[in-house]
N, C-alpha and C positions, 0 to 999 in steps of 0.2 A: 980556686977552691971548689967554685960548684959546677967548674968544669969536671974536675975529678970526682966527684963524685955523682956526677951522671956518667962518666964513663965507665964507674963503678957498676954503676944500676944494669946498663947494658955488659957489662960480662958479666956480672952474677946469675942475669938472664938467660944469657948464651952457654954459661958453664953447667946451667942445669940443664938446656933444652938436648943437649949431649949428652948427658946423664940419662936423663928421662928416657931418651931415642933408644939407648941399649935396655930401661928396666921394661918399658909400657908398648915396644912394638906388637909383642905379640898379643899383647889383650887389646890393643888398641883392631889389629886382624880379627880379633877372634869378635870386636863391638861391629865390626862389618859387615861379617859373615852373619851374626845376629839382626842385626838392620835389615843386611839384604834378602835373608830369606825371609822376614816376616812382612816386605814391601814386594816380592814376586809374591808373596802369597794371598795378594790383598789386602792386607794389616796397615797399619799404622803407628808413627811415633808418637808421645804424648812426653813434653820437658817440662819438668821443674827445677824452683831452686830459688835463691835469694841474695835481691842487691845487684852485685855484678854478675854473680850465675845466672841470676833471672833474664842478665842482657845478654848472656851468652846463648839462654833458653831460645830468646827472639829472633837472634843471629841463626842459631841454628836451623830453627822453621821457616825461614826466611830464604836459606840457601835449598831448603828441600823445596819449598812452595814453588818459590820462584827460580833460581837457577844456581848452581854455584858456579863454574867457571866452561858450561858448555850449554846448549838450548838444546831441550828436552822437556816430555810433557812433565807437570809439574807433579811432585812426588806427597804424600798422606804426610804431616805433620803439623803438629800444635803445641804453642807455645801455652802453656796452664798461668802463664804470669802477667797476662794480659789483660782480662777482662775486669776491669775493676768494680763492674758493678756485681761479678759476682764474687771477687776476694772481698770488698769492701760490705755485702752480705752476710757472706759466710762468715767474716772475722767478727762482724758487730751480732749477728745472731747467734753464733756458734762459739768459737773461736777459732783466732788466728792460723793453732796447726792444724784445721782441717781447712786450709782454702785450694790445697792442694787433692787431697785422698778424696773431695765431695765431687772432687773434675775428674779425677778418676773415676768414680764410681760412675758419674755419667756417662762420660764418654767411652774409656778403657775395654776391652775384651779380648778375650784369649786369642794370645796369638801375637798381640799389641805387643809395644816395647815403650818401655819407660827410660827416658834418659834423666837419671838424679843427678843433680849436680849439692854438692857442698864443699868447699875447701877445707874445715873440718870435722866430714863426715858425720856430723852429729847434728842437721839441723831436722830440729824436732817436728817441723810439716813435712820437709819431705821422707823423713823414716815413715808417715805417717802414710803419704802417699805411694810407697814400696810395699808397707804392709799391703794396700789394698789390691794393688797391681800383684801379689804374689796371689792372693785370696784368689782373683779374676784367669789366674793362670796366666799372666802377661810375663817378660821375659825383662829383668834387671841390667841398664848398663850405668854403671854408677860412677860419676868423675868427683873425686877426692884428694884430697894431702893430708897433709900431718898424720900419717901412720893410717885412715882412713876411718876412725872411729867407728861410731856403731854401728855406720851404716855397713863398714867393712863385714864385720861381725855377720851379720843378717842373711846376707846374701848366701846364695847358693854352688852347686857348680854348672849349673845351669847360666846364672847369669855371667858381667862379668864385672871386673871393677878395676876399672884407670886410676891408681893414687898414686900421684906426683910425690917423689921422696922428697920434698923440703916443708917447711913450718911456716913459711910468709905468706901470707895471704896472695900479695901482689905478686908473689912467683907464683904461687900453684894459678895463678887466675890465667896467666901468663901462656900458661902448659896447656890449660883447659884449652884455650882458646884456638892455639896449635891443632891440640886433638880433635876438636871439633871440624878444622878444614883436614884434615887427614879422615876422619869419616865421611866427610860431604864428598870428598875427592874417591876415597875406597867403596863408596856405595855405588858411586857414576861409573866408573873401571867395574863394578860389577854389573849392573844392571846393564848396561850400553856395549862396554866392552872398549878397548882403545884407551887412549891418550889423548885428552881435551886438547890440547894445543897440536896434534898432529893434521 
């Protein structure tokens, strides 16, 4: 029985990553082309988000800093979900939804790109942190599900927004996670040019 039902788990996983593959290639292109010209242009990435988006935030800086899957000098990004002495700051001074929008305001500048992450679109730090990033003239790439809530809403056609058509948390995270090495992988094919394994 709990054979079958992690076989389960794995095609429900796979039956959406085909799904997703036909709705989110092209905004997932179009999150590239926004990366990549604001990293030729000197710019930089700045991620938020919460829980397991936050690990994904880490993953993500992680593969620009240091490397994703070819050696290259190492690329402008920052995970905003790290520092605990200043979310643990900002939450007890301030509050919690700005532990996000206050590292924007820091660091962030035109030109910059913000990668929000929420599964569903509605976490009230990082809407908080897009406000601020719109304010500074930075460029929105937003990964979401469940229809993509408010963050959906907000955004412009300027920026863009990845929402995984299902409602499970552990699928859209799932998706997220995909799109993320589909970015680290789309940003290196532009910037360098080629095929990491050629």
């Amino acid at each position: 029985m709990m054979n079958q039902r992690i076989l389960d788990q794995f095609r429900e996983s796979a039956d959406l990553k085909m799904q997703a593959a036909e709705e989110l290639a092209l905004p997932i292109a179009q999150a590239v082309e926004l990366m990549f010209t604001a990293l030729s242009n000197g710019n930089k990435i700045l991620a938020c988000g919460n829980g397991g988006s936050a690990a994904d935030c880490q993953h993500f800086a992680a593969e620009l800093v240091g490397r994703f899957e070819r050696e290259r000098l190492p690329l402008p990004a920052l995970a905003l979900t790290t520092d605990t002495s200043i979310i643990t700051a900002v939450g007890n001074d301030y509050n919690f939804n700005e532990i996000y929008s206050k590292q924007v305001q820091a660091f962030g500048q035109s030109g910059d790109v913000l990668l929000a992450l929420s599964t569903s679109g509605n976490s009230a730090n990082v809407l908080a942190a897009i406000e601020v990033a719109l304010d500074r003239d930075m460029r929105i790439v937003a990964l979401t599900g469940k229809g993509g809530g408010a963050i959906g809403a907000m955004l412009s056609d300027a920026d863009v927004h990845i929402c995984v058509p299902h409602d499970r948390t552990a699928r859209i995270q799932e998706v997220h996670l995909l799109t993320i090495h589909c970015l680290c992988d789309g940003i290196d094919v532009a910037l360098f040019g080629g095929d990491a394994n050629d």
